[in-house]
C-alpha positions in Angstrom: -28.5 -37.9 -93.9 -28.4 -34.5 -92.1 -29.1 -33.2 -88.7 -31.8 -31.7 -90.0 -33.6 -34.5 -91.8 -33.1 -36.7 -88.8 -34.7 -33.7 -85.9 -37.5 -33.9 -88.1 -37.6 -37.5 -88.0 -37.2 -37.5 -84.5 -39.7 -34.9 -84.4 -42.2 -36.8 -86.1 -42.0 -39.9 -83.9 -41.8 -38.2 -80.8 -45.2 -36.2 -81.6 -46.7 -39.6 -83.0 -45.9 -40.7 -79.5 -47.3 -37.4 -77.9 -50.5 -38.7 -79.7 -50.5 -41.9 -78.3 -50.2 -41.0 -74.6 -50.8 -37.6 -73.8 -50.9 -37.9 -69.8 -47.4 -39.4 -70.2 -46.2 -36.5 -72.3 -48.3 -34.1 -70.8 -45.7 -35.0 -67.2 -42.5 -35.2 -69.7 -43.1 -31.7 -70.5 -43.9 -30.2 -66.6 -41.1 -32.3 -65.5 -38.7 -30.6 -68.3 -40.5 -27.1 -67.6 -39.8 -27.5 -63.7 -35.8 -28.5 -64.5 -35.5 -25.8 -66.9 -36.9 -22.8 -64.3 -34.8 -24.3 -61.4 -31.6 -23.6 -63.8 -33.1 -20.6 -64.7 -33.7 -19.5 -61.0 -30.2 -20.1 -60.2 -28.7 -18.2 -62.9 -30.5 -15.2 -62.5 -29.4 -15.5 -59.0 -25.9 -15.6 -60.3 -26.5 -12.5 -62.0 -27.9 -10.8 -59.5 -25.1 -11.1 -57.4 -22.8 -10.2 -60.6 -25.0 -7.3 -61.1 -25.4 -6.1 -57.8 -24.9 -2.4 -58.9 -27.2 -2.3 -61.6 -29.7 -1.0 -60.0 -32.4 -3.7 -60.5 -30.6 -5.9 -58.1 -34.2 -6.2 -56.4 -36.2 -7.4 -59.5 -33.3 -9.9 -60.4 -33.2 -11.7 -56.9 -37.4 -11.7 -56.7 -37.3 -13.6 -60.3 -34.5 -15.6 -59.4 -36.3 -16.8 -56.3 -39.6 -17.1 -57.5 -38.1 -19.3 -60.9 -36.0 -21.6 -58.0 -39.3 -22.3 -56.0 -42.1 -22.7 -58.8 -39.4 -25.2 -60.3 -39.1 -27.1 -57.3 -42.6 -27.2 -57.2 -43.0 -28.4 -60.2 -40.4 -31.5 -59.4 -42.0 -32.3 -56.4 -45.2 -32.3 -57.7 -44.1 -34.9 -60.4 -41.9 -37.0 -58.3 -43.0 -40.8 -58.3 -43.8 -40.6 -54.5 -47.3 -38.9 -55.5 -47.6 -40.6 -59.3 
């Protein structure tokens, strides 16, 4: 088989799972979200720093922060202390 024939397997399962127990995926997906805007946060702050001459060095940092801090957010909000 293909990697496209078994993504779509895998697909299928995890959304017959999704079906099953929604709360449970419901916190997969805001626990992935928060992960994936903490990266995010840092790499724009990266760029800022890259791109310091650009011009939009202002807009760049403000993102960056904000990403970092609704991302934590997110993970701390999700953490098992307060499950």
């Amino acid at each position: 088989m293909g990697f496209a024939s078994r993504a779509g397997q895998h697909s299928i399962v995890l959304g017959l799972v999704a079906l099953v127990d929604s709360i449970a995926a419901t916190i997969v997906s805001m626990i992935l979200f928060g992960w994936v805007l903490l990266i995010v946060g840092i790499i724009e702050a990266v760029h800022t720093f890259r791109h310091w001459q650009s011009g939009h060095a202002l807009l760049h940092s403000l993102n960056g922060v904000l990403s970092f801090v609704v991302g934590l957010m997110l993970l701390a909000i999700h953490s098992p202390e307060h499950c």
